[in-house]
MDTraj code that builds the backbone (N, CA, C; nanometers):
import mdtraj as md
import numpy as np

residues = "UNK UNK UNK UNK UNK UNK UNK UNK UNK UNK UNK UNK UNK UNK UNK UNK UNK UNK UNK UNK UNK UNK UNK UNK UNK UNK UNK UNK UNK UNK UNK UNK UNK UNK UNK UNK UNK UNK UNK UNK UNK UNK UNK UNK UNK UNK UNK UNK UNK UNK UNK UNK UNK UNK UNK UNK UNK UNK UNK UNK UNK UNK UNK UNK UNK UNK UNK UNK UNK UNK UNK UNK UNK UNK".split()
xyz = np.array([
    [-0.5553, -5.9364, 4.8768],
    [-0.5172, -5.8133, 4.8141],
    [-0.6347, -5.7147, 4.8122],
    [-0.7613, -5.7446, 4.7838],
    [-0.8456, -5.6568, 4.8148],
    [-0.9203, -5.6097, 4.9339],
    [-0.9023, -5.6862, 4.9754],
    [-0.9405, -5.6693, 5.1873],
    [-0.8200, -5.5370, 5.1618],
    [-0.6832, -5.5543, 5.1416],
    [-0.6266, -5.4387, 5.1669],
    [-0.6178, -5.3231, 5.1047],
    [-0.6845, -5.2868, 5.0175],
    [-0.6560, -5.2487, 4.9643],
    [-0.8126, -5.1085, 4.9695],
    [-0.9312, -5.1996, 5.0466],
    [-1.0137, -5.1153, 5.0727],
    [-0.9553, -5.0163, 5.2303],
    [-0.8540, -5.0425, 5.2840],
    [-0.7620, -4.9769, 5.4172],
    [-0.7361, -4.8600, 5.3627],
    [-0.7173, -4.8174, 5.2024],
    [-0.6244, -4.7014, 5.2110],
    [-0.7006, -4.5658, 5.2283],
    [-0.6474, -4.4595, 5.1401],
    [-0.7109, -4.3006, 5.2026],
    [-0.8298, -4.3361, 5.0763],
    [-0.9271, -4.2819, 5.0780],
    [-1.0284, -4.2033, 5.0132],
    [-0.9965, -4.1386, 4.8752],
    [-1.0860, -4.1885, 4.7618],
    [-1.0309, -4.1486, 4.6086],
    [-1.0515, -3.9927, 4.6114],
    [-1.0072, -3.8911, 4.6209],
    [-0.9741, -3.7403, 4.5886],
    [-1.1204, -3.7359, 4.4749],
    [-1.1897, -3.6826, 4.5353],
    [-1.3108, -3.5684, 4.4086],
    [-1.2609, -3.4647, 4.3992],
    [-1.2803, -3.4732, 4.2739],
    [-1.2686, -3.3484, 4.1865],
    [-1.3871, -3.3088, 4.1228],
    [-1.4580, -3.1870, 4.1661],
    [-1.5379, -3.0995, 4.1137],
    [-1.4953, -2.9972, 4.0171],
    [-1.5690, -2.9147, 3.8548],
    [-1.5361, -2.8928, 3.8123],
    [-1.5915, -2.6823, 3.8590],
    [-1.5263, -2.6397, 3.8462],
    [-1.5441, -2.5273, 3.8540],
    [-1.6784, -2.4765, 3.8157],
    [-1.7665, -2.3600, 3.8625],
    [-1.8919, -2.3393, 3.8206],
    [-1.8751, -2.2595, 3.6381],
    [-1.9514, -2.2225, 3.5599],
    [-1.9335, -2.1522, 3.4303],
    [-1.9087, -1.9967, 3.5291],
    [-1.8588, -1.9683, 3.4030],
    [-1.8108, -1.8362, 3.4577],
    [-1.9860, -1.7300, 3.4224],
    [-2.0209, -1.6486, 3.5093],
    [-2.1189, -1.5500, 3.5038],
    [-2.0658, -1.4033, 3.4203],
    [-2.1123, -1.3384, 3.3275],
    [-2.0629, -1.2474, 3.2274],
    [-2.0782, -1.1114, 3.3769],
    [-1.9895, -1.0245, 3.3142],
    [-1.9863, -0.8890, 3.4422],
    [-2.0716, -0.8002, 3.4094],
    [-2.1428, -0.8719, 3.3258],
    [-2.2659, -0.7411, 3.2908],
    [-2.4055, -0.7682, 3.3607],
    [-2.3932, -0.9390, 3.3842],
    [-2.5214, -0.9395, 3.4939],
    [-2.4776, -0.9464, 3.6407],
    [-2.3645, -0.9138, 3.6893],
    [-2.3179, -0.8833, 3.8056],
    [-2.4059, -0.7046, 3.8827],
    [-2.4143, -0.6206, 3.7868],
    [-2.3987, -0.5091, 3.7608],
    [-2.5234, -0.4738, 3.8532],
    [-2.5610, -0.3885, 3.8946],
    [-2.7172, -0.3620, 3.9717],
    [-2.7661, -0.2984, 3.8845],
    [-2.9510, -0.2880, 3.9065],
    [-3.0157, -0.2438, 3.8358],
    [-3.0369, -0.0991, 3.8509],
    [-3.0636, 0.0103, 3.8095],
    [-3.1148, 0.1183, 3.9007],
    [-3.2753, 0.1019, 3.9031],
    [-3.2886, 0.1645, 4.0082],
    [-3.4725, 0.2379, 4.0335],
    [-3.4258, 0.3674, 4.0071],
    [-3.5647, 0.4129, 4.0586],
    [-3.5554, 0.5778, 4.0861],
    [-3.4511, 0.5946, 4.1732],
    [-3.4112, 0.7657, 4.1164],
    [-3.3078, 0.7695, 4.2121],
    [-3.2823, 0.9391, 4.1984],
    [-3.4405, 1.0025, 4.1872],
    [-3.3777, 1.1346, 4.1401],
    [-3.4621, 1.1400, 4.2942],
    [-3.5066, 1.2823, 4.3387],
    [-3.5498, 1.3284, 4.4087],
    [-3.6243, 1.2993, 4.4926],
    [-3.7015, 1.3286, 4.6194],
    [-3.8331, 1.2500, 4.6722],
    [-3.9260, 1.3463, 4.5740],
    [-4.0498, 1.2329, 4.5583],
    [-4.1446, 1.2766, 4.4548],
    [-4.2147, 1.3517, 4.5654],
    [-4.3005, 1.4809, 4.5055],
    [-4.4030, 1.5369, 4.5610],
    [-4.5341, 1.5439, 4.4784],
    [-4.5494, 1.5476, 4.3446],
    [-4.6487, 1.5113, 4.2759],
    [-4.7088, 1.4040, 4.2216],
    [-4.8939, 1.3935, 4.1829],
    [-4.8910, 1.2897, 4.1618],
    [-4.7979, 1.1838, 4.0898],
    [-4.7455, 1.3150, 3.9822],
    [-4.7196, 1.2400, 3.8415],
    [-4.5509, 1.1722, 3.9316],
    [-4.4594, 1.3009, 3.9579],
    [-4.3662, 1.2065, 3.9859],
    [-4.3880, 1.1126, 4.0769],
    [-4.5022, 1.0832, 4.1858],
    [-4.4723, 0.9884, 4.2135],
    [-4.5020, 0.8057, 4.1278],
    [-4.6081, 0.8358, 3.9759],
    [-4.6693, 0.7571, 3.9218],
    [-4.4936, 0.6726, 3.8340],
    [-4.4039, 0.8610, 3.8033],
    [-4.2658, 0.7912, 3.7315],
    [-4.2056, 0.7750, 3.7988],
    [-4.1971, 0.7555, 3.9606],
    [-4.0842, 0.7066, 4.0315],
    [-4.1475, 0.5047, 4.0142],
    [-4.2700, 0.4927, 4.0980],
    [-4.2838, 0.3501, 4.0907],
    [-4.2541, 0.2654, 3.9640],
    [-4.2907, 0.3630, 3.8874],
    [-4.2570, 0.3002, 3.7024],
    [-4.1219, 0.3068, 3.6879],
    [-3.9942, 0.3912, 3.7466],
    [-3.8466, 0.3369, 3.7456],
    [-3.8521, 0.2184, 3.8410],
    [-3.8910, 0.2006, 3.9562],
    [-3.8747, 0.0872, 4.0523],
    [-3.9441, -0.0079, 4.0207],
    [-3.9936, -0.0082, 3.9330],
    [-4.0746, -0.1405, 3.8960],
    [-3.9610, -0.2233, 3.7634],
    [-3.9343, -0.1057, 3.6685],
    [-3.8617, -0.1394, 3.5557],
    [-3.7347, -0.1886, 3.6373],
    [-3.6820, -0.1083, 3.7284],
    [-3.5509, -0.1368, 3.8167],
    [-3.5736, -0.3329, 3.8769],
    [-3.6266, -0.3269, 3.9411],
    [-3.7110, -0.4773, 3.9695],
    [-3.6853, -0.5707, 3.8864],
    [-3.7824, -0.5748, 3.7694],
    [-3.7787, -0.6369, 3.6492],
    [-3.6708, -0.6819, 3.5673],
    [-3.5443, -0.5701, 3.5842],
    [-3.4400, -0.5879, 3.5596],
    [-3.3298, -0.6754, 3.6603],
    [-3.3698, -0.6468, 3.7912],
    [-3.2966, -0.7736, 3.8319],
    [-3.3713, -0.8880, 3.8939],
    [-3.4406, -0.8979, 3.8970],
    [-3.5790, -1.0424, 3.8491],
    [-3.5236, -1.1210, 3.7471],
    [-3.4891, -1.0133, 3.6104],
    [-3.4698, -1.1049, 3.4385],
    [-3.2829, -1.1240, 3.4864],
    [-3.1974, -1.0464, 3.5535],
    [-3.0634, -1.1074, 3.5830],
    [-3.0567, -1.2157, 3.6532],
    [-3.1467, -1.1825, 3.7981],
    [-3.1131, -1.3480, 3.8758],
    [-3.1599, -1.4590, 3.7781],
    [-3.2668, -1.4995, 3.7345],
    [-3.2596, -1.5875, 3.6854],
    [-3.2155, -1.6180, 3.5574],
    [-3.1559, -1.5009, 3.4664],
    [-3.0475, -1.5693, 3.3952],
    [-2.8624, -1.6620, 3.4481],
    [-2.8207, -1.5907, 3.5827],
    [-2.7631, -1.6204, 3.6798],
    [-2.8151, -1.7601, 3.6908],
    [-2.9247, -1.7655, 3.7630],
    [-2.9584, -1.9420, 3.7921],
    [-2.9740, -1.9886, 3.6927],
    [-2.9934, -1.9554, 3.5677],
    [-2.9853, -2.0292, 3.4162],
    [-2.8054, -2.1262, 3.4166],
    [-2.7406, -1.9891, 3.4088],
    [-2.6162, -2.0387, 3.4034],
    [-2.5707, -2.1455, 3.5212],
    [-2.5942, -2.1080, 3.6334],
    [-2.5540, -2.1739, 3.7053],
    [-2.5928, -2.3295, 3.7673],
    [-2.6899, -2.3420, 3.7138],
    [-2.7536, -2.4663, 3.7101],
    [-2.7307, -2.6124, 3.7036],
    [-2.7138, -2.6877, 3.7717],
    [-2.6175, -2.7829, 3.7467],
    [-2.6555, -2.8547, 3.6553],
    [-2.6073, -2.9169, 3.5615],
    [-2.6041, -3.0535, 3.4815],
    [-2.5935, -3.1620, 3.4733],
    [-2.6344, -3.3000, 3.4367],
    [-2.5639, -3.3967, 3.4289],
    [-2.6115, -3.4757, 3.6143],
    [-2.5332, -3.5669, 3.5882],
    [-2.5795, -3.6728, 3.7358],
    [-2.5358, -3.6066, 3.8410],
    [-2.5723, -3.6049, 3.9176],
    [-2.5418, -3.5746, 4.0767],
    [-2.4730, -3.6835, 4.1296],
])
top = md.Topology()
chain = top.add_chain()
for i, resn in enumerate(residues, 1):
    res = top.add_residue(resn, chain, resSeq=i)
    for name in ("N", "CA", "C"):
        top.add_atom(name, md.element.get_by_symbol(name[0]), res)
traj = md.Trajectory(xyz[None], top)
């Protein structure tokens, strides 16, 4: 009975769905996005939006890989 019984199909896995990700860290970050800079200064507050812009999705992806992270045994 067990010789036959190793013949049949393959036990069905079931994986459980990933957590769901909130739609607010889906969202993009902005940078700058006004004008091309021509002065020093705007160009000192454009890198300082693209940096903050950055930072902001730097701190999303890895709340993303927070969530998504697997658990438990492999």
């Amino acid at each position: 009975m067990l010789l036959l019984s190793g013949c049949g199909r393959d036990p069905v896995v079931i994986t459980p769905p990933p957590p769901p990700v909130p739609p607010d860290l889906l969202q993009p970050c902005s940078g700058y996005t006004g004008p091309k800079p021509s002065t020093e200064g705007q160009w000192i507050d454009a890198a300082g939006a693209e940096m903050r812009g950055r930072h902001c999705a730097n701190d999303r992806l890895e709340t993303i890989a927070e969530i998504l992270k697997p658990t438990g045994p492999r």
